[in-house]
C-alpha positions as CSV (number, residue, x, y, z in Angstrom):
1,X,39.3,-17.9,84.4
2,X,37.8,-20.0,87.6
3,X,39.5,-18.2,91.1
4,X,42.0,-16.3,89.3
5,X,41.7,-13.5,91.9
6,X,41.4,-16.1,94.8
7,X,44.5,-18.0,93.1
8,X,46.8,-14.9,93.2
9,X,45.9,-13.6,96.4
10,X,46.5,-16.6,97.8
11,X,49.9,-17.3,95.7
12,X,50.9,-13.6,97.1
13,X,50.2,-14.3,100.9
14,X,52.6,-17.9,100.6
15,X,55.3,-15.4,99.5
16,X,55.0,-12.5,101.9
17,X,54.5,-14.3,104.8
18,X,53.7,-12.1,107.6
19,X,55.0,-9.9,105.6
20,X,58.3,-8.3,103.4
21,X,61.0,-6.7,105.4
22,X,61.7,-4.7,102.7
23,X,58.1,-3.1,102.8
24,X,58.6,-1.0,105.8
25,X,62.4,0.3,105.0
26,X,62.1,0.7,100.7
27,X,62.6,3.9,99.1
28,X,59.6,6.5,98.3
29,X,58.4,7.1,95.0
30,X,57.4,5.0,91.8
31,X,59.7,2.9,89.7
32,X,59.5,1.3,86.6
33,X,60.4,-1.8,85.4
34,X,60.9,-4.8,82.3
35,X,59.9,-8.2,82.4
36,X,62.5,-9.1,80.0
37,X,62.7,-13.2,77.9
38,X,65.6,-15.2,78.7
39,X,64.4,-18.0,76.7
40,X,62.5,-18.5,73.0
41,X,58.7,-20.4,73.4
42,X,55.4,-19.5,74.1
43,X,53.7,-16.7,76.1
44,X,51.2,-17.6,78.7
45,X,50.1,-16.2,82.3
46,X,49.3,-12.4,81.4
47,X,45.9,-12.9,82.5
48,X,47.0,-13.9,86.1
49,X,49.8,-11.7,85.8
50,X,47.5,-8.6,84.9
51,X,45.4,-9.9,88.2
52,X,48.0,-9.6,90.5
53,X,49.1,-6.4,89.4
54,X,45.3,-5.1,89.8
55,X,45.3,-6.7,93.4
56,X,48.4,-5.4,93.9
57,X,48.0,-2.0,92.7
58,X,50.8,-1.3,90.2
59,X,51.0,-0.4,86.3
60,X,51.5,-3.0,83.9
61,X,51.3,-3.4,80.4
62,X,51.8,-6.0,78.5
63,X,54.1,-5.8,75.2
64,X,53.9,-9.6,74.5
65,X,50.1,-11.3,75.2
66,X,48.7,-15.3,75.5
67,X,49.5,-17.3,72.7
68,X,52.1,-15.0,71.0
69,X,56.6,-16.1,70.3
70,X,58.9,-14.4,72.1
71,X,62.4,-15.0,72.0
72,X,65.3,-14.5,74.0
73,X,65.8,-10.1,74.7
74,X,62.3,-9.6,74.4
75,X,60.9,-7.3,76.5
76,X,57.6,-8.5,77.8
77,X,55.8,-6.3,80.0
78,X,56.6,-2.7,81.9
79,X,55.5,-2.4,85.0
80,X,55.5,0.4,87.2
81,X,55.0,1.4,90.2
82,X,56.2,1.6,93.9
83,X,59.6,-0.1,94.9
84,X,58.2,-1.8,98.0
85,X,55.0,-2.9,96.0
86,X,56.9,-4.4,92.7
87,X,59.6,-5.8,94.8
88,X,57.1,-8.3,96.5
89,X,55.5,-9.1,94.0
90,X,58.4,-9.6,91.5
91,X,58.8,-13.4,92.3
92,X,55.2,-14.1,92.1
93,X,54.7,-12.5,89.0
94,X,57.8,-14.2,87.4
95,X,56.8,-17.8,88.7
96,X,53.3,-17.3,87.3
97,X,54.7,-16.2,83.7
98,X,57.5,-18.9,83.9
99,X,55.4,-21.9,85.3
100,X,52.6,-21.2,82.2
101,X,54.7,-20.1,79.4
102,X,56.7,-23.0,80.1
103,X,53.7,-25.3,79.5
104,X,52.2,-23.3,76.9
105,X,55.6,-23.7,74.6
106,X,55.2,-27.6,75.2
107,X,51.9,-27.9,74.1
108,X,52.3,-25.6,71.0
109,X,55.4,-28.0,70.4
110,X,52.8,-31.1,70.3
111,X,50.2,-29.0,68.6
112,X,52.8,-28.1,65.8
113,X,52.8,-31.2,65.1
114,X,49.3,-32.0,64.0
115,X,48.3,-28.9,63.1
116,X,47.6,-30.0,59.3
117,X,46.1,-32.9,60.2
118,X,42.2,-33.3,61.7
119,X,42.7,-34.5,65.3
120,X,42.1,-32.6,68.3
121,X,45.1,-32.4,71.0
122,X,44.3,-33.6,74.8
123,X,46.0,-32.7,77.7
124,X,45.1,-35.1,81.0
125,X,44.5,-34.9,84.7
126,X,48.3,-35.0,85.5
127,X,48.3,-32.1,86.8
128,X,49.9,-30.6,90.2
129,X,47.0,-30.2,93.3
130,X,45.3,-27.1,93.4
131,X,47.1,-26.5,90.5
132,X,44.4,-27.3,87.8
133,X,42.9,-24.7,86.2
134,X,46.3,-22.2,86.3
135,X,47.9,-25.2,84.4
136,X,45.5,-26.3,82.0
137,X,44.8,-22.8,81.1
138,X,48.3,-22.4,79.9
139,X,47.9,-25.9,78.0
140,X,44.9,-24.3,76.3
141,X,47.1,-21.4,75.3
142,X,49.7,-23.2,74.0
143,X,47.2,-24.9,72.0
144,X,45.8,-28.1,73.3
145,X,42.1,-28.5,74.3
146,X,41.1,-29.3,78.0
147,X,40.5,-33.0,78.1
148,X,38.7,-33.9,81.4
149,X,38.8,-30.9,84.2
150,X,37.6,-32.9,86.9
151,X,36.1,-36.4,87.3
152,X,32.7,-34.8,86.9
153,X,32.5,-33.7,83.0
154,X,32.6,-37.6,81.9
155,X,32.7,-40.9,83.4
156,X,36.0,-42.7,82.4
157,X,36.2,-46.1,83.2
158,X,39.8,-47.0,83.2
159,X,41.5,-50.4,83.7
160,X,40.9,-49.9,87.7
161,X,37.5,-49.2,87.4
162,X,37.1,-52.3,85.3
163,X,38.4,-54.6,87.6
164,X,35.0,-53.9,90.0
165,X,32.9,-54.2,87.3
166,X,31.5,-57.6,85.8
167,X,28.9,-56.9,83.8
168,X,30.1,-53.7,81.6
169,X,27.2,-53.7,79.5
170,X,24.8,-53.7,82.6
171,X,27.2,-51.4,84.6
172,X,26.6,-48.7,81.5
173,X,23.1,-49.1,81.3
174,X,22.7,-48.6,84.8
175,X,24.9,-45.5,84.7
176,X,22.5,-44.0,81.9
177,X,20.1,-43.5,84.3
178,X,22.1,-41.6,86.7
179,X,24.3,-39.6,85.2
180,X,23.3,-36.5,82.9
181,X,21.8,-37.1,79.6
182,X,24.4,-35.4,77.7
183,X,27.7,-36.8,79.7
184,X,29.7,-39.3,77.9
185,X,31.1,-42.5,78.8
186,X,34.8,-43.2,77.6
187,X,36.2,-47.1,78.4
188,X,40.1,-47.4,78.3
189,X,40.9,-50.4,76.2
190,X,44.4,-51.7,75.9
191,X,43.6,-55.2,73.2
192,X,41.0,-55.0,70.5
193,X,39.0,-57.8,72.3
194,X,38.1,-54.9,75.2
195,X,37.5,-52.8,72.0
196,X,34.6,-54.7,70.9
197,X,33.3,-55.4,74.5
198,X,33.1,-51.5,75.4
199,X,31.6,-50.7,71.9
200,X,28.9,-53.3,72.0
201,X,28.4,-52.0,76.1
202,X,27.4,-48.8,74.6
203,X,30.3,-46.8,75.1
204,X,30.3,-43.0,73.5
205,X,34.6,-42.5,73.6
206,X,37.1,-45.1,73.7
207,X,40.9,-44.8,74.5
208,X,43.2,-46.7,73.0
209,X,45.5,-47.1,75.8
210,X,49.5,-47.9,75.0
211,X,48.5,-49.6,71.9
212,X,50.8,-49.8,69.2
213,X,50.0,-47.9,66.0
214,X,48.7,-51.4,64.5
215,X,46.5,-52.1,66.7
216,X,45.0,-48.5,66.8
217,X,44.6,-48.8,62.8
218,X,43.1,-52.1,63.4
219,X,40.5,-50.6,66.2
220,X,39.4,-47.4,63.6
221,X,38.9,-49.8,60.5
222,X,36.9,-51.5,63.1
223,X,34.9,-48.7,64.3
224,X,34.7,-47.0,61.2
225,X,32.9,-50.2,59.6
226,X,30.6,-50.8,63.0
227,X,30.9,-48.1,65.0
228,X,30.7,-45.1,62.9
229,X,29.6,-43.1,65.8
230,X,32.2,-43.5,68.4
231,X,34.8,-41.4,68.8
232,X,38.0,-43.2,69.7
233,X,41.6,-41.1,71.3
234,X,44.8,-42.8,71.9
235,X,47.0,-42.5,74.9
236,X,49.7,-43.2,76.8
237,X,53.3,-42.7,76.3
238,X,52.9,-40.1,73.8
239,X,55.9,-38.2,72.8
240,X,56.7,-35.3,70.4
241,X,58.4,-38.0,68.4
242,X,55.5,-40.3,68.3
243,X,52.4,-37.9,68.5
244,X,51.9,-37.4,64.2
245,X,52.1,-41.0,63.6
246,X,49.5,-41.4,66.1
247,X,47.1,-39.0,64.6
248,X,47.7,-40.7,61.0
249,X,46.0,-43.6,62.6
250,X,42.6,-42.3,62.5
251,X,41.6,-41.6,65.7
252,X,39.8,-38.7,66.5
253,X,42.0,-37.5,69.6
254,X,45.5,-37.8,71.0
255,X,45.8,-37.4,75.0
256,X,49.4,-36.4,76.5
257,X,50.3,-35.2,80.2
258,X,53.6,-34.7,78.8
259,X,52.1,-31.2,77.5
260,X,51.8,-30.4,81.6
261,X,54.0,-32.5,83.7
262,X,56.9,-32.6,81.0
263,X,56.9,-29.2,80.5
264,X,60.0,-27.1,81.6
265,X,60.0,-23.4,82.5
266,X,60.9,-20.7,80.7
267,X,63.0,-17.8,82.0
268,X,62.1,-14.5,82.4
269,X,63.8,-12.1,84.9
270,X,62.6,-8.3,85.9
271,X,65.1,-5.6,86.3
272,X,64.5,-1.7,87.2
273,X,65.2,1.2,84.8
């Protein structure tokens, strides 16, 4: 994982301040103690976990790992080590665990879903600042594929970037030449009529952007007839209520930020033998 030792020394140092009074006055010896579930879902941030405790120098070992159920009484790692260490470090290892198993349980509640069905599960750029890779790394756990890390692994031209642009079909094959040979254009359409424009401009991805499932079955009998080649997603407003009949549209993706920003945490709580 990108910074994960650079992420956790950092998320230690906003804790500690210049420093925790307990450090200087906390009893001698080691300690042991259980990162115990206070809620069911989905296990995610052992690997950061497991960083801080290296950084941190302190046992721990993981009884639950990334990916896996845990319910409510499970224990879900041991830890041990010196009071004044674990103590420190208690809240920042809890937030870590809570923050991404809390977004891993959503998106393996979206990816439940779908999971008989052949469409691959997006989660967006809605995510909190300096907050990106810790958060879609949890997505990715939960099960959800990375859709769009930063706005330099595709060019998206949403309904902003439209509005500057008058020629699309120029405007593409201009960006062709400057942008890598193996880096995909997606258009955001939200009315078939933009559908066929972005197609015919040349574009590799489209998103079909708060349509209604009609329209969407009306833009992949479309495609599949003309288009065979593009891939379409559809976006926008996608619940866990709405996300299967979405993928029995046809489209090859389904795009949610509600996996991330939606998202609630789970609790976990440590306490000493």
């Amino acid at each position: 994982m990108i910074n994960t030792k650079k992420f956790v020394k950092n998320a230690i140092i906003e804790d500690n301040g210049r420093g925790d009074l307990f450090y200087d006055v906390a009893p001698k010896g080691k300690f042991k103690a259980k990162v115990i579930s206070k809620d069911d879902g989905v296990l995610a941030g052992e690997t950061y976990a497991k960083a801080l405790a290296k950084t941190e120098k302190f046992d721990c070992k993981f009884l639950k790992h990334d990916g896996e159920k845990v319910k409510k009484g499970d224990v879900i790692a041991v830890l041990e080590g010196k009071a004044s260490i674990l103590l420190s470090s208690e809240r920042t290892f809890l937030n870590m665990l809570q923050h991404a198993s809390g977004i891993a349980t959503m998106a393996n509640k979206f990816a439940s879903k779908i999971e008989d069905l052949d469409v691959a599960l997006l989660d967006t750029r809605k995510t909190r600042p300096q907050l990106r890779d810790f958060e879609k790394y949890a997505s990715r756990v939960g099960g959800a594929i990375n859709h769009r890390l930063g706005l330099d692994d595709c060019l998206m031209l949403k309904d902003t970037h439209l509005r500057t642009i008058k020629d699309l079909k120029a405007f593409i094959k201009n960006a062709r030449k400057r942008i890598s040979w193996v880096t995909k254009i997606e258009i955001e359409c939200e009315t078939f009529n933009q559908v066929k424009e972005a197609m015919k401009a040349g574009a590799d991805i489209i998103m079909c952007d708060n349509m209604s499932f009609e329209q969407i079955k009306e833009v992949v009998e479309y495609r599949n007839k003309v288009y065979p080649y593009i891939l379409l997603e559809a976006s926008g407003n996608i619940t866990l209520d709405t996300v299967r009949d979405y993928a029995l549209t046809g489209v090859d993706a389904i795009s949610s930020g509600s996996i991330i920003h939606q998202a609630t945490w789970l609790d976990f709580s440590m306490k000493f033998d």
